[in-house]
C-alpha positions as CSV (number, residue, x, y, z in Angstrom):
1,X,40.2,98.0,163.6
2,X,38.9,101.9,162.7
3,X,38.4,102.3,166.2
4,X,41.4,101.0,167.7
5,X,43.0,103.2,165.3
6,X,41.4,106.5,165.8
7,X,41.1,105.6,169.7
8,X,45.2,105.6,169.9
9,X,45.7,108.8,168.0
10,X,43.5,110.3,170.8
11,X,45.6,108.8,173.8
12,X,47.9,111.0,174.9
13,X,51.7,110.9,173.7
14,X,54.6,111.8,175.7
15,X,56.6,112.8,172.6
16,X,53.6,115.5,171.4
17,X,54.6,118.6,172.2
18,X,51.3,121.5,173.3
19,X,52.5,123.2,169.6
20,X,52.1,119.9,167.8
21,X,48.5,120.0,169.1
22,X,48.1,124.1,168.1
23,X,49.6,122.9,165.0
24,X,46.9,120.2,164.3
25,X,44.4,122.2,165.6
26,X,44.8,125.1,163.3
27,X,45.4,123.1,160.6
28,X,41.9,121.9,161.2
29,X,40.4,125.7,161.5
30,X,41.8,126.6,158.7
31,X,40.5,123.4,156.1
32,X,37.2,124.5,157.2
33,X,37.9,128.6,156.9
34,X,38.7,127.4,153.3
35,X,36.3,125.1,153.0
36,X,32.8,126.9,154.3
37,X,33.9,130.0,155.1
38,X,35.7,131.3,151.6
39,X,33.3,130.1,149.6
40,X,30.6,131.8,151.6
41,X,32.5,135.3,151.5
42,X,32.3,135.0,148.0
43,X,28.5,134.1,147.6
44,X,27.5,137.2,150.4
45,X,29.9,139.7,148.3
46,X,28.5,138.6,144.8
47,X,25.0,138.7,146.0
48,X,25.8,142.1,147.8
49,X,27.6,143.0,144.2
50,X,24.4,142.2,142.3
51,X,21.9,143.6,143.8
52,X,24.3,147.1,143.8
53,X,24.8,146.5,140.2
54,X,21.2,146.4,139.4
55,X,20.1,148.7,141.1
56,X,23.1,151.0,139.4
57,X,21.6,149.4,135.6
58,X,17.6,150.1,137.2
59,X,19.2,154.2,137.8
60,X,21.3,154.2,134.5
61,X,18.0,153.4,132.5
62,X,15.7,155.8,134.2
63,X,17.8,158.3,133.5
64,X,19.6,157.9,130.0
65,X,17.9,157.2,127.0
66,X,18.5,157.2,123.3
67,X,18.5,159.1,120.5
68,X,19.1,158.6,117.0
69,X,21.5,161.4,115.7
70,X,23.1,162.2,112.7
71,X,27.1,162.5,112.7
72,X,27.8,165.8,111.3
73,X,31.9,166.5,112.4
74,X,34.9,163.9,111.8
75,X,36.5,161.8,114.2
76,X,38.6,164.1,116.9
77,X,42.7,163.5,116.9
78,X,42.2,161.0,119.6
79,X,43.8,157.7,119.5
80,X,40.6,155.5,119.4
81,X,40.0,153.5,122.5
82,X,37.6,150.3,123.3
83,X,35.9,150.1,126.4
84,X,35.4,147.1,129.0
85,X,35.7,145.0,125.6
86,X,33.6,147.0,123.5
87,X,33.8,147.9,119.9
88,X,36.9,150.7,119.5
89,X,35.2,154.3,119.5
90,X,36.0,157.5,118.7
91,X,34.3,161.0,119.5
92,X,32.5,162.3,116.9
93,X,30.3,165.4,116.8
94,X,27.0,164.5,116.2
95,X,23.3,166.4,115.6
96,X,20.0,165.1,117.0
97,X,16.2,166.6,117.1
98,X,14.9,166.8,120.6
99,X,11.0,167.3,120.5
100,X,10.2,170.7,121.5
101,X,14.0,171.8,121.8
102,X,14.8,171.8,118.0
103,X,18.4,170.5,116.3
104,X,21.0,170.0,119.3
105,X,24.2,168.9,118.8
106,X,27.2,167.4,121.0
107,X,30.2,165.1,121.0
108,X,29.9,161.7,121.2
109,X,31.7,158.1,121.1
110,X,30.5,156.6,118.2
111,X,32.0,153.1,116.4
112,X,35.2,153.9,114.3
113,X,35.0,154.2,110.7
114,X,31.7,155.8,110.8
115,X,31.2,158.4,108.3
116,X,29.9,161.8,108.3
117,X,25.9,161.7,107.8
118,X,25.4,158.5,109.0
119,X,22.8,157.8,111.9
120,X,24.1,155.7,115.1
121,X,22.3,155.3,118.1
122,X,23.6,157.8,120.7
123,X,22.4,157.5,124.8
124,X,22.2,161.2,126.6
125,X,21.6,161.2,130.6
126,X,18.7,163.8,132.0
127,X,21.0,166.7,131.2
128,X,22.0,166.1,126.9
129,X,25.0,164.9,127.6
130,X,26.5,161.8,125.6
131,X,26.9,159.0,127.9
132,X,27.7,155.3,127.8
133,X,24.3,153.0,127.4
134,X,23.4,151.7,130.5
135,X,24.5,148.4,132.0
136,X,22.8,145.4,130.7
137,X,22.4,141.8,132.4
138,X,25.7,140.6,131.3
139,X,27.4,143.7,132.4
140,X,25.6,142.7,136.1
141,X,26.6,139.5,135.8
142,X,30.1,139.7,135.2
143,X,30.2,142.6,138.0
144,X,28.8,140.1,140.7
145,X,31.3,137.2,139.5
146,X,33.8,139.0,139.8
147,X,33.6,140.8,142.8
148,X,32.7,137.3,144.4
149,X,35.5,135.7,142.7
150,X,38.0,138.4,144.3
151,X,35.9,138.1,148.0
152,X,36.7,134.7,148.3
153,X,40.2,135.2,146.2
154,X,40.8,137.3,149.4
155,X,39.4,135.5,152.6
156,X,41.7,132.5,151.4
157,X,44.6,134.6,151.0
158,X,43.4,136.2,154.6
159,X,43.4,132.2,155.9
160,X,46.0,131.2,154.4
161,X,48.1,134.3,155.8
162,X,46.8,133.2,159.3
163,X,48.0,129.9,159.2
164,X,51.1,130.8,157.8
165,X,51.6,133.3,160.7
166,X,50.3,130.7,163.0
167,X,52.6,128.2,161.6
168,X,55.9,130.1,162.2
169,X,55.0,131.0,165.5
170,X,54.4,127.6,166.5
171,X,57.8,126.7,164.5
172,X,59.8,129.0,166.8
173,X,58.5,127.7,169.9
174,X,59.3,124.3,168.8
175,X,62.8,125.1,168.3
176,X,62.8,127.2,171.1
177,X,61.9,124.3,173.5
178,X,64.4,121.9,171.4
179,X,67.1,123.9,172.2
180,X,66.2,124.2,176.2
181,X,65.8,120.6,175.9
182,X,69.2,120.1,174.2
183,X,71.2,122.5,176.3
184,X,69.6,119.8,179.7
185,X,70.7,116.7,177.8
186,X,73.2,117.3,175.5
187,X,76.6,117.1,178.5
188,X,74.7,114.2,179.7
189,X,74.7,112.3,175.5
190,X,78.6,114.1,174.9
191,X,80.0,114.1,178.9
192,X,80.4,117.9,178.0
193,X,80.0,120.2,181.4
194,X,77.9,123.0,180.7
């Protein structure tokens, strides 16, 4: 019965029209663009994400490192502000021993509410200056889902736009043959001359 089924679907029908056929046929391309292809835009971009984020964290730790620093000024006028989901901060001026340089100081995002002469941990790139610690595993990880969340986000939008295109051509021929074939039969169906 399964084949007798299938086998008359494949015969040809005088009442399918070539866009019917485009229609099913692109249809078809674009399950298996959404299917395969989408999900494999995602997994080339996040693995293309992660191995950019770690070599980014593998730079960020050669070259920052951290110091333990006294906070010596108050908090500056700023509004505090938290980063990527971080703790709130606020700049701070703060005072740290270098070895062989002596006392240095500088400004610095440190955790709001802490107090003058307290000691917080304070990362400073090859040059002194305060910077944000470097990225850790999670920060990697959430970079790479991300970015391959949004790849494939955006080859099924891409599909999707593509078949919609494809679908409103096909639409307009359809019509467009609907009407020829209406303006050769319709005097004969209302005894109308044309």
């Amino acid at each position: 019965m399964r084949s007798q089924v299938s086998g008359r679907r494949r015969r040809p029908n005088p009442l399918r029209r070539r866009s019917d056929v485009m229609a099913t046929w692109t249809l078809r391309a674009a399950a298996v663009l959404l299917v395969v292809v989408a999900p494999l835009v995602g997994v080339a971009a996040g693995w293309w994400a992660h191995d950019d984020a770690r070599t980014t964290a593998r730079e960020q730790r050669a070259d920052r490192h951290p110091v333990r620093a006294e906070v010596v000024g108050g908090t500056s006028e700023a509004v505090p502000t938290a980063h990527g989901g971080r703790q709130p901060s606020a700049e701070v001026t703060v005072r740290w021993t270098e070895p062989g340089d002596g006392a240095r100081t500088a400004m610095a995002r440190v955790p709001v509410g802490t107090r003058a002469g307290e000691t917080v941990r304070v990362w400073l790139d090859s040059r002194g200056r305060s910077v944000a610690p470097p990225a850790d595993g999670t920060a990697v990880w959430q970079h790479t889902v991300t970015v391959g969340v949004c790849a494939t986000a955006g080859a099924v939008a891409v599909v999707l736009l593509g078949h919609a295109v494809v679908r409103h051509a096909a639409m307009r021929r359809r019509l467009g043959e609907w009407e020829r074939d209406w303006a050769r039969i319709e005097p004969d169906w209302t005894r109308r001359r044309a």
